[in-house]
C-alpha positions in Angstrom: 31.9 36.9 2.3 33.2 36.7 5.9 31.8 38.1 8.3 33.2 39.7 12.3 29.8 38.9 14.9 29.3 40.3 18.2 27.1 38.7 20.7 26.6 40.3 24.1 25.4 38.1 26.7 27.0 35.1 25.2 28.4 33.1 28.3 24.4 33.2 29.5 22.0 30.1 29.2 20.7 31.4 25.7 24.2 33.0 24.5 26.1 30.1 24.8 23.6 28.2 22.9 23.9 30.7 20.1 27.4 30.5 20.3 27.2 27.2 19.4 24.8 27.6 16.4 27.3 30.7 15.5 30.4 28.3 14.8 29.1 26.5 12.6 28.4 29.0 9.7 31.2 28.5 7.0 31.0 32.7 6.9 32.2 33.5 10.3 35.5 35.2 10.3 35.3 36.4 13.7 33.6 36.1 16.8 33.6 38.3 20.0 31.4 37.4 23.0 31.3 40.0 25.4 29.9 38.7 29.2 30.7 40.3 32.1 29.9 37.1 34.0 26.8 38.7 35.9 24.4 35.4 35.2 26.7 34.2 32.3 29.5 31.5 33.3 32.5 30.6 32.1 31.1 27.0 32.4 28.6 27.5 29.5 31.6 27.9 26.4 34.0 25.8 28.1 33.7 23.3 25.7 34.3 25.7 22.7 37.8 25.2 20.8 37.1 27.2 18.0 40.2 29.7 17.2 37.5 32.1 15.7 35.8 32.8 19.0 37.1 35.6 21.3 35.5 36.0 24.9 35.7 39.7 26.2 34.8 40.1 29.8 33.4 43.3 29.9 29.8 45.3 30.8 28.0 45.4 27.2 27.4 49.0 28.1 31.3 50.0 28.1 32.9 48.0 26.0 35.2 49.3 23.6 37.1 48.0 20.1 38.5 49.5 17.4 37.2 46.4 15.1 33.8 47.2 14.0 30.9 44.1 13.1 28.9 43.0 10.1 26.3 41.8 12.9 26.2 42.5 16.3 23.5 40.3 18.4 22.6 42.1 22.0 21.5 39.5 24.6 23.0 41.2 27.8 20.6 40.8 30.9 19.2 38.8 33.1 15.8 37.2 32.5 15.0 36.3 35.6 13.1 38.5 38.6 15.3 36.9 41.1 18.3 38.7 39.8 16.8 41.7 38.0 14.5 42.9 40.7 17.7 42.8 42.8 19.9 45.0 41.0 17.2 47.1 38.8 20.0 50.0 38.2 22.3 47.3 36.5 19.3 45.6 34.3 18.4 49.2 32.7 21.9 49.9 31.8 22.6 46.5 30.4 19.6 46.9 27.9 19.3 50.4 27.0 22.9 51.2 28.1 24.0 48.2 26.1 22.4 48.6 23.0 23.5 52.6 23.1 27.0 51.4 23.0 27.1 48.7 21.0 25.3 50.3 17.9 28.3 52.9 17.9 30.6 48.9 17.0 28.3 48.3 14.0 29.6 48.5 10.2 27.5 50.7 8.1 25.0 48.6 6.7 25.5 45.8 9.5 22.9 44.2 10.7 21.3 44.5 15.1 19.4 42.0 16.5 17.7 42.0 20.2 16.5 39.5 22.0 13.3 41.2 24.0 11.2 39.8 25.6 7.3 38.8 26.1 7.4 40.4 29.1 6.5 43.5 27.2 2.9 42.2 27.6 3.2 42.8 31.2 0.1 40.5 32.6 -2.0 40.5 29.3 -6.0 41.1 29.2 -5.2 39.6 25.5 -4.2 35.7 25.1 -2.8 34.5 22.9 -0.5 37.6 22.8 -0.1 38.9 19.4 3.2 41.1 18.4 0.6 44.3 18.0 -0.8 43.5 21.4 0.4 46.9 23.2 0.3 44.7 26.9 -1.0 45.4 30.1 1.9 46.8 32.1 2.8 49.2 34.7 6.0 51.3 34.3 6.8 51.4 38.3 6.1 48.2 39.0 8.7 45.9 40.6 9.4 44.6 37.0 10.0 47.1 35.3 13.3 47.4 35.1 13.2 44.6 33.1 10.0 44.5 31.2 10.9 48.4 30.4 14.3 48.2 29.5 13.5 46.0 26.8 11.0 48.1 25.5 12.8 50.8 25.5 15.6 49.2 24.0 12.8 47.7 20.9 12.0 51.8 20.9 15.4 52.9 20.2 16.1 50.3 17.3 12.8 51.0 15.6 13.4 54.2 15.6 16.8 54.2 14.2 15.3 52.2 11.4 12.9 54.9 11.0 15.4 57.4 11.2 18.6 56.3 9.0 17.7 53.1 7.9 18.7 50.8 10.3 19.2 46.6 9.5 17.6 45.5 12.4 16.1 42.0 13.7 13.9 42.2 17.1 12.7 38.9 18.7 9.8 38.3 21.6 11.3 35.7 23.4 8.7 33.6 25.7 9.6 31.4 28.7 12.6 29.4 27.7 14.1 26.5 29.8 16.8 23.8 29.1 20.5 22.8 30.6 23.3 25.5 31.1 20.6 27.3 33.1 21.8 28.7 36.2 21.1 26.5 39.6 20.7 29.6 41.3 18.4 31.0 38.5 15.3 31.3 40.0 12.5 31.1 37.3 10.4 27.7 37.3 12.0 24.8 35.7 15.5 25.1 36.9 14.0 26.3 40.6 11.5 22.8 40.9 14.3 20.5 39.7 17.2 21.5 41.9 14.4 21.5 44.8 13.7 17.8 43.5 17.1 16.9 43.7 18.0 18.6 46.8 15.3 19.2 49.6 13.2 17.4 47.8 10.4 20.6 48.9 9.3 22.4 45.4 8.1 26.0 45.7 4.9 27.1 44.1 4.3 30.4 44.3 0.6 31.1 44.8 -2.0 28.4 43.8 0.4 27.7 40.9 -3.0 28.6 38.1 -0.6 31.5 36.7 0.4 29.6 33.3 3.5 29.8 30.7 4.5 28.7 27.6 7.2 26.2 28.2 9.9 26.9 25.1 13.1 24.0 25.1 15.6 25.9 24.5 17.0 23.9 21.2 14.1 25.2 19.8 13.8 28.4 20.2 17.6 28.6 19.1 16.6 27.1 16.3 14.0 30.3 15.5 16.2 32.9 17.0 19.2 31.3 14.3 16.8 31.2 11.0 15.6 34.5 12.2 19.0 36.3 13.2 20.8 35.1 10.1 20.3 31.8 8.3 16.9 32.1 6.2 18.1 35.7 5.1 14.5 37.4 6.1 14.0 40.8 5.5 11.1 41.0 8.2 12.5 43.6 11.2 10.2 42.3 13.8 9.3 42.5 16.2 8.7 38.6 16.1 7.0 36.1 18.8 9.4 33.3 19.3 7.9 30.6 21.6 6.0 27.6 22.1 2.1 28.0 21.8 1.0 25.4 24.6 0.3 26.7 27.6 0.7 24.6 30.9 0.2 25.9 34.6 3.2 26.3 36.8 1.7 23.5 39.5 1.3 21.0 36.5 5.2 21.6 35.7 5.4 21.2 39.7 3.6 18.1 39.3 5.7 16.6 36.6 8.9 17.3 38.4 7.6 15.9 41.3 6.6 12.7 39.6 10.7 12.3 38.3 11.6 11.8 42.3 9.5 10.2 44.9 9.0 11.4 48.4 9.2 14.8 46.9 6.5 17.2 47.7 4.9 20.6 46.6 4.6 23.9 49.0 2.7 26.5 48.5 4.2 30.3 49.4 2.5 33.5 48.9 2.4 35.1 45.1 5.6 36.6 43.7 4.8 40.3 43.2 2.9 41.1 39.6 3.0 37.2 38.2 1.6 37.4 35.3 -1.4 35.6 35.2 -0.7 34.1 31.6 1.6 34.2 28.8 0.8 32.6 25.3 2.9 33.8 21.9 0.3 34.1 18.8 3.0 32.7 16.7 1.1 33.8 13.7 3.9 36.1 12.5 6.7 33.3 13.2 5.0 30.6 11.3 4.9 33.0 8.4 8.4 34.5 8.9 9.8 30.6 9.4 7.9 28.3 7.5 8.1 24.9 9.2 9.4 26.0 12.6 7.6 24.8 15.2 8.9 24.8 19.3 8.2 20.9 19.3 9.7 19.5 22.4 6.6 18.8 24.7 7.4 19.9 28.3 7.7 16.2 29.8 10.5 15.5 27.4 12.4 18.8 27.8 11.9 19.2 31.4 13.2 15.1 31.6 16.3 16.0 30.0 17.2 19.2 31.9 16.2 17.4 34.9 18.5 15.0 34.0 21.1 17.8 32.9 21.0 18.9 36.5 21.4 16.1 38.3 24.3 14.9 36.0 25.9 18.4 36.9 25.4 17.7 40.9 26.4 14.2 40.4 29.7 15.7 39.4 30.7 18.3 41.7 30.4 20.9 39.0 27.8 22.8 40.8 27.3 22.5 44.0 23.7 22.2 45.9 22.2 25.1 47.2 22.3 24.9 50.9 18.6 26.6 51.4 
């Protein structure tokens, strides 16, 4: 049966991956992407030719069709602080707002999904972080626009399930890095390599302890796919989806370093509310997914972005940051 998708968020550095794992199913009739080109690029679906995608530039929040979706897949935000701490007003409406308006584009019996986030742990007293792990979080923090939004947003789907039945797929997504990232991102990997290649002066923030779970982002496609719409789970979520080896932020620092000499690392005061740690008990997932694993070790998915990036520079296709 064909089907008519929806994916919010799609010109971003997860989206466009999805996009890509979208085109190839032999049941898509349709696809509309809907970016508003806040963190999203153009850039990132360049390369798609498919006559079945449709790009929409327009907020998730207010945009409007008179087609309605089989499945409608709501990535729209930003995951970094840099940019969500900056415009907090923007981040809540793109989540809750969002997922308010696009629930009124799904076909009856359709199917949400939502990519949250394990930032819904806040700085956890509990490691690894298991899906019933209620976090450690403050609701006025300087995060919370974020870290709220999403829950809120994973409040508003469960309930409609509750309520009337809702088909609905809710993913914990953990730190996820790879190319298409932004250069002007801000979060770890993509912040140390552009450093390396530029300055050649990486920032750690802090003493660089604070630790992450370091997902390649072919990977955690791959679960967020099977999940979303190719094993055909009934499970609802929500559902860890991460890797499970947890490295400090200096040792990431370290390894960039290592890829050009003369660099060096600089220490600046903490970011506000860095969580400590972050570690996905991927219990539920290996259950859920039998045989899916986030396998790319950091050295080998932090060589090729690093290499991603510098290709990109090489080129003229981004430019260097100038501070």
């Amino acid at each position: 049966m064909s089907r008519s998708v929806l994916i919010s968020g799609g010109c971003g550095f997860l989206g466009s991956h999805l996009v890509d794992r979208l085109l190839r199913r032999s049941d898509l009739e349709k696809l509309i992407v809907v970016d508003n080109l806040w963190t999203g690029t153009r850039d990132n679906v360049a390369h798609v030719a498919d006559p079945r995608f449709d790009l929409q530039i327009a907020d998730a929040e207010s945009f409007s069709s008179l087609q309605r979706f089989d499945e409608i897949i709501h990535l729209a935000s930003p995951a970094s602080p840099l940019w969500y701490m900056r415009e907090p007003v923007r981040t809540i409406k793109a989540n809750i707002g969002g997922a308010l308006n696009l629930l009124t584009l799904l076909k009856p019996g359709g199917r949400f999904c939502f990519a949250s986030t394990s930032e819904v742990y806040g700085d956890p007293l509990v490691s690894p972080q298991p899906e019933s792990y209620r976090g450690s979080v403050d609701c006025t923090g300087p995060r919370a626009s974020y870290d709220e939004s999403k829950r809120c947003t994973e409040a508003l789907l469960f309930e409609q399930q509750r309520v009337v039945g809702l088909d609905i797929r809710v993913v914990r997504i953990f730190n996820t890095y790879g190319p298409r990232t932004r250069i002007d991102d801000g979060r770890a990997v993509s912040n140390f390599a552009i450093q390396a290649l530029t300055t050649g002066v990486l920032t750690v923030y802090g003493d660089g302890s604070q630790s992450r779970s370091w997902g390649y982002v072919d990977d955690i496609v791959e679960g967020l796919e099977r999940y979303f719409w190719r094993d055909g789970i009934s499970h609802r979520g929500p559902l860890n989806i991460g890797n499970d080896h947890e490295v400090s932020v200096l040792r990431i620092a370290e390894f960039v370093r290592s890829l050009v000499p003369g660099s060096r690392i600089e220490h600046h005061p903490p970011a506000p509310q860095d969580p400590t740690n972050r570690r996905p008990d991927l219990t539920s997932a290996r259950h859920v997914l039998p045989g899916w694993e986030a396998r790319t070790g950091y050295q080998e998915g932090i060589g090729r972005t690093f290499d991603w990036f510098r290709q990109r520079i090489a080129a003229g296709t981004v430019a260097a940051p100038t501070a």
